[in-house]
PyMOL CGO cylinders between C-alpha atoms (Angstrom):
from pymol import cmd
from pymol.cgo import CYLINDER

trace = [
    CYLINDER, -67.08, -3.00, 54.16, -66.83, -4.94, 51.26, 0.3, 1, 1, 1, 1, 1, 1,
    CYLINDER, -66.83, -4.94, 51.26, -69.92, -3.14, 49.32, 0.3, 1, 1, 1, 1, 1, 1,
    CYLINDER, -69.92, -3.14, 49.32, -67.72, -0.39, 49.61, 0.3, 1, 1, 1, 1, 1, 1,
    CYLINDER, -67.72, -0.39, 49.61, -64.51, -1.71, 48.29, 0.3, 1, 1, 1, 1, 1, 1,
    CYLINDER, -64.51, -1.71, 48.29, -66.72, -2.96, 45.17, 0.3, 1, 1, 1, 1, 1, 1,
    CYLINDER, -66.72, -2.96, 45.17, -68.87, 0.21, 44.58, 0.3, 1, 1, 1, 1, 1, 1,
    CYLINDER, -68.87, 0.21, 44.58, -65.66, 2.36, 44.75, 0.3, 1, 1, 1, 1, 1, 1,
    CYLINDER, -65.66, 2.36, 44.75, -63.87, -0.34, 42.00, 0.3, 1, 1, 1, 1, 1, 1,
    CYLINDER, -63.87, -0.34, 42.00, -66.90, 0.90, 40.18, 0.3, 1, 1, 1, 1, 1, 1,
    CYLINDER, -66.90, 0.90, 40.18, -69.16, -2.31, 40.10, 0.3, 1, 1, 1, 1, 1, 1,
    CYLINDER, -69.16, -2.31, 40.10, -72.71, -1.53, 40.17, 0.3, 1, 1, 1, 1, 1, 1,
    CYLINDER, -72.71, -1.53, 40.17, -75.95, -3.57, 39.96, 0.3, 1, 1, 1, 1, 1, 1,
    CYLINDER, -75.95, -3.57, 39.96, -77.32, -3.51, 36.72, 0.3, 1, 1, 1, 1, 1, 1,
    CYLINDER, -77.32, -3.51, 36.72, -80.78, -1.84, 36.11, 0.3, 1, 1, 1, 1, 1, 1,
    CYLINDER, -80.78, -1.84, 36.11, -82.50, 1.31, 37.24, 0.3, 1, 1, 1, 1, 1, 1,
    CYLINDER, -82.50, 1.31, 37.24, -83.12, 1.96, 41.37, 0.3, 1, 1, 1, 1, 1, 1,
    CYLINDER, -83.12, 1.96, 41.37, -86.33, 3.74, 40.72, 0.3, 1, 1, 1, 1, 1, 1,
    CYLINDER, -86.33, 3.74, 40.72, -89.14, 4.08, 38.41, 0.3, 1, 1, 1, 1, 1, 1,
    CYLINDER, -89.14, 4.08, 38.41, -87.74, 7.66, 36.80, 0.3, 1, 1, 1, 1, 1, 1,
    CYLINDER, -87.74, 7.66, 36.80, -84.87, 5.19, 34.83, 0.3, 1, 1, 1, 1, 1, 1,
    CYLINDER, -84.87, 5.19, 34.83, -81.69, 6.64, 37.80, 0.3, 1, 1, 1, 1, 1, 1,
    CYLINDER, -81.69, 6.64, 37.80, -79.01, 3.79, 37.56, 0.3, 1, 1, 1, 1, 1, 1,
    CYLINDER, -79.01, 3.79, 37.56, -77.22, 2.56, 40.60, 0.3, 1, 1, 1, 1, 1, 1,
    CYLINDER, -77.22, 2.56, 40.60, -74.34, 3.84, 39.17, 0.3, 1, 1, 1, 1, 1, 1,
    CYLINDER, -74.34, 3.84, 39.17, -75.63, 7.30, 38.98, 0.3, 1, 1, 1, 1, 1, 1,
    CYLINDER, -75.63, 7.30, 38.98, -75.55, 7.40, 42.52, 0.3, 1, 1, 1, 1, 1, 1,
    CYLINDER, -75.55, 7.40, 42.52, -71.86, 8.69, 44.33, 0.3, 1, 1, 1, 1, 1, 1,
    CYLINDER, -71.86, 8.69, 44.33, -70.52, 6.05, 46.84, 0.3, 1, 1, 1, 1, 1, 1,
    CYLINDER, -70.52, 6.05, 46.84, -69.72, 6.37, 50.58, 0.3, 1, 1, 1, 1, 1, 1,
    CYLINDER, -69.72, 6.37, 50.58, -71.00, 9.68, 52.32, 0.3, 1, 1, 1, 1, 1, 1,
    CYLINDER, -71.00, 9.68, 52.32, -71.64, 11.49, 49.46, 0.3, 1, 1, 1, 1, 1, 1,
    CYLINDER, -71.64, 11.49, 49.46, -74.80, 9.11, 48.47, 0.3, 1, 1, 1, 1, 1, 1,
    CYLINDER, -74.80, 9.11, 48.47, -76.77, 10.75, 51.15, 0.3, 1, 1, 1, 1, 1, 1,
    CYLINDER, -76.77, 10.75, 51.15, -75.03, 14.17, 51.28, 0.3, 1, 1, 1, 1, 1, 1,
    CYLINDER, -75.03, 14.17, 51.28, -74.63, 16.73, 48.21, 0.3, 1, 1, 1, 1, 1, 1,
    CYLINDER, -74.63, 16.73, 48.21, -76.15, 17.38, 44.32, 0.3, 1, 1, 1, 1, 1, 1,
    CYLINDER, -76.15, 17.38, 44.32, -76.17, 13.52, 43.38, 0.3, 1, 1, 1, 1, 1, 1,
    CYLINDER, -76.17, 13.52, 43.38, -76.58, 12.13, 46.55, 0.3, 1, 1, 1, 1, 1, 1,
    CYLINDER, -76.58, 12.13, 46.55, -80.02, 9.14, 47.07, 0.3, 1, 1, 1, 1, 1, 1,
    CYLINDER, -80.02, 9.14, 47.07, -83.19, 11.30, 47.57, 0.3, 1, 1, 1, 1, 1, 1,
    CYLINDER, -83.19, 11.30, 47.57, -84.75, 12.05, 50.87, 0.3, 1, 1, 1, 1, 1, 1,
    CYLINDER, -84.75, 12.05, 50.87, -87.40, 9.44, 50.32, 0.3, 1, 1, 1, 1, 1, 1,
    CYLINDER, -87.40, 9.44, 50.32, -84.96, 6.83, 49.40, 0.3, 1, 1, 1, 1, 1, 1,
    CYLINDER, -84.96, 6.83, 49.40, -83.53, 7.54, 52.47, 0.3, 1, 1, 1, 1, 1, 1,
    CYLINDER, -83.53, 7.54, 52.47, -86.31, 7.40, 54.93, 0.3, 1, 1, 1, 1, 1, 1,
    CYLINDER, -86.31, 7.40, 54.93, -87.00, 4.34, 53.05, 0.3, 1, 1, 1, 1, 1, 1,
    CYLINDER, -87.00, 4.34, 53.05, -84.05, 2.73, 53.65, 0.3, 1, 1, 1, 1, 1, 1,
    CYLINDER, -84.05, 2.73, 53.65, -84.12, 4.34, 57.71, 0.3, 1, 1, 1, 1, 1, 1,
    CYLINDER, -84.12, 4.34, 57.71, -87.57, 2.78, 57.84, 0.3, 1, 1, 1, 1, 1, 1,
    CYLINDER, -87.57, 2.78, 57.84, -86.75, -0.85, 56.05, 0.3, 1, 1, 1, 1, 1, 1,
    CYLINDER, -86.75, -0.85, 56.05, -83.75, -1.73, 58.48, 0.3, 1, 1, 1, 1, 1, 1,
    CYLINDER, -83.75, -1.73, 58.48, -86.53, -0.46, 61.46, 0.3, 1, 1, 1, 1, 1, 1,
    CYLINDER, -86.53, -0.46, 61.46, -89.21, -2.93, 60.77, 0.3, 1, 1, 1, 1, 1, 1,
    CYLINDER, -89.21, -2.93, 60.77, -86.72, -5.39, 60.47, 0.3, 1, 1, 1, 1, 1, 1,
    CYLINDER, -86.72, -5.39, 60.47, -84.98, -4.63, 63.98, 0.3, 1, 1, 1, 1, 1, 1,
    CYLINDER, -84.98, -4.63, 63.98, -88.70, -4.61, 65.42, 0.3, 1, 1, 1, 1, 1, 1,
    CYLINDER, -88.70, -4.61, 65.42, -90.10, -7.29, 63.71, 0.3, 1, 1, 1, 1, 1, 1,
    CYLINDER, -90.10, -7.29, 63.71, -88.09, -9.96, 62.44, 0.3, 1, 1, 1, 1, 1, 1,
    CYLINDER, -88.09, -9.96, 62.44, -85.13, -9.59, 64.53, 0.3, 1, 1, 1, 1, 1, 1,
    CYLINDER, -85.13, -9.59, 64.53, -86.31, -10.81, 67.64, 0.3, 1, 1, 1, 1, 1, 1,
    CYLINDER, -86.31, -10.81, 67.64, -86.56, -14.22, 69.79, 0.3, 1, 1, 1, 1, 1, 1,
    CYLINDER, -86.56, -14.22, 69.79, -90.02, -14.80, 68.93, 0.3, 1, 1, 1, 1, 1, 1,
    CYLINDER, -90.02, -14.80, 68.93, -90.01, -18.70, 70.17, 0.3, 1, 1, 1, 1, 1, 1,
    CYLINDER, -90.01, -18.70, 70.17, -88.03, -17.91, 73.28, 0.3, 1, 1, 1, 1, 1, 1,
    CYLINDER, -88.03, -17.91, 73.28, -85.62, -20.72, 72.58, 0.3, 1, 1, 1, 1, 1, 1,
    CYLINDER, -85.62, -20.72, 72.58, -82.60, -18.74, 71.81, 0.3, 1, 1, 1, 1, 1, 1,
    CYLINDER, -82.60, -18.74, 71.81, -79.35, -20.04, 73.43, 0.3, 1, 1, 1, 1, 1, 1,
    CYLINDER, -79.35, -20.04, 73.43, -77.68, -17.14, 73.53, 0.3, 1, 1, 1, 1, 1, 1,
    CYLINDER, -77.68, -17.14, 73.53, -77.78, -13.34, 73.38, 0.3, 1, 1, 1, 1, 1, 1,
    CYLINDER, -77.78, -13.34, 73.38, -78.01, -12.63, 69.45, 0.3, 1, 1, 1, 1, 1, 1,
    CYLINDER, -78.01, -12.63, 69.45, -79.62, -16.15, 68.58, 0.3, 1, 1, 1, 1, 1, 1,
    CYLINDER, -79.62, -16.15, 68.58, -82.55, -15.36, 66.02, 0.3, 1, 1, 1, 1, 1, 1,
    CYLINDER, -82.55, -15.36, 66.02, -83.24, -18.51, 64.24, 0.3, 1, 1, 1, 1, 1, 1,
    CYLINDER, -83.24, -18.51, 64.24, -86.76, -19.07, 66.21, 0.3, 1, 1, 1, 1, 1, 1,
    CYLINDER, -86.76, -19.07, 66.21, -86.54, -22.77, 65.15, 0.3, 1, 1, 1, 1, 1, 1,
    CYLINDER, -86.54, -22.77, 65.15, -86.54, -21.83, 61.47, 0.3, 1, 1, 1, 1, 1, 1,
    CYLINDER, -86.54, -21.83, 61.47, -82.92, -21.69, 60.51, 0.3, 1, 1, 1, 1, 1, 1,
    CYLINDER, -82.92, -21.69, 60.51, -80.67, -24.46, 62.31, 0.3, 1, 1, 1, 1, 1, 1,
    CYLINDER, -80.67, -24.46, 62.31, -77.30, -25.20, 59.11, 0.3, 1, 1, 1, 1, 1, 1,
    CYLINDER, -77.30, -25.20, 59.11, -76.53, -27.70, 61.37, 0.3, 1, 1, 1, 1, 1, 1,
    CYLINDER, -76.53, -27.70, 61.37, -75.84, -25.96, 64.68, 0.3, 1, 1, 1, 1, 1, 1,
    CYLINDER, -75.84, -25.96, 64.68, -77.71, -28.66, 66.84, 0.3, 1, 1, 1, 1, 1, 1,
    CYLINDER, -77.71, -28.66, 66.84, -75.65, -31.34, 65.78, 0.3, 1, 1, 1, 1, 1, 1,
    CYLINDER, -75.65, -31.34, 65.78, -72.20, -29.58, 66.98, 0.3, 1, 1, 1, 1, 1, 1,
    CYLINDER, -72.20, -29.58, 66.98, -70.93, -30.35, 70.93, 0.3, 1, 1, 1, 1, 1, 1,
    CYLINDER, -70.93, -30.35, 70.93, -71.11, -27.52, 73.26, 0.3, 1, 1, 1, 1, 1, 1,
    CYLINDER, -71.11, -27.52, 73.26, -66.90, -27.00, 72.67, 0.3, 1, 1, 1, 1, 1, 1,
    CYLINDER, -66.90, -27.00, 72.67, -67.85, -26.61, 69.05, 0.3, 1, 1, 1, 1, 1, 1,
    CYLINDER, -67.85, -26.61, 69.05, -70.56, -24.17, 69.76, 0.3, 1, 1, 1, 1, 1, 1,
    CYLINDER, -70.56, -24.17, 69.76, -68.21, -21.94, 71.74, 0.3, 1, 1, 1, 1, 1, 1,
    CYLINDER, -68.21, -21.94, 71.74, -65.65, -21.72, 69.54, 0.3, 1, 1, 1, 1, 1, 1,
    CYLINDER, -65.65, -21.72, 69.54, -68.06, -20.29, 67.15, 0.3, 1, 1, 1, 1, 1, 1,
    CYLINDER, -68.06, -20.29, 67.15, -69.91, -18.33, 68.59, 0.3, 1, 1, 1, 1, 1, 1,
    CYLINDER, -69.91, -18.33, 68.59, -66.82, -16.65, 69.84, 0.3, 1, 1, 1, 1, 1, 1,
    CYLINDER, -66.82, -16.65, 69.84, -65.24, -16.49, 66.25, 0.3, 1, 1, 1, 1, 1, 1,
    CYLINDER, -65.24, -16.49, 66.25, -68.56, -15.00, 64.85, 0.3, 1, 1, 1, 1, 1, 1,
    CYLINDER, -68.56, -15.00, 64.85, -67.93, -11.98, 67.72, 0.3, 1, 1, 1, 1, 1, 1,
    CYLINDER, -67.93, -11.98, 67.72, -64.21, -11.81, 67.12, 0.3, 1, 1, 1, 1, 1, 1,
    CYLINDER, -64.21, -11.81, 67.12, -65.30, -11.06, 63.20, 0.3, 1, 1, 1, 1, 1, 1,
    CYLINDER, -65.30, -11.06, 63.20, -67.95, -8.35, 64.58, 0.3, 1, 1, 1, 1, 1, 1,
    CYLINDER, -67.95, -8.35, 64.58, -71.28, -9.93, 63.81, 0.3, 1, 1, 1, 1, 1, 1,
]
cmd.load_cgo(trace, "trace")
């Protein structure tokens, strides 16, 4: 959502996307980047299909098997503090996180 609202103000990382010199800002936003004359090539595409794969497949997962709940992925790696909250606190969010969509 909000990579939209910023692409479409027209703020674009700096720099070239590829090794031919194309700018992110040569690229159209919303469903015209993978659709029409300018839109991301095919094999930035499958790229980008294949990226957000490997990382549903491989990284997020409960390799440890110590989640606490459905979504949990830290495997004992990431904690920000979430041990040291009560069970109340833990609810609450957890239930704001799903309220926001994540």
């Amino acid at each position: 959502f909000l990579g939209q609202i910023v692409t479409r103000a027209g703020i674009h990382i700096p720099g070239s996307i590829d090794l031919a010199g194309n700018s992110f800002d040569s690229f159209p936003d919303g469903l015209a980047a993978i659709s029409g004359p300018d839109a991301i090539p095919q094999a930035g595409l499958i790229q980008i299909f294949l990226f957000v794969g490997f990382l549903e497949l491989g990284v997020m997962k409960d390799v440890t098997g110590d989640s606490e709940f459905p979504g949990d992925f830290r495997n004992g790696a990431l904690d920000f503090g979430w041990d040291t909250f009560d069970e109340e606190t833990k609810l609450s969010k957890r239930a704001i996180e799903l309220n926001n969509g994540r």
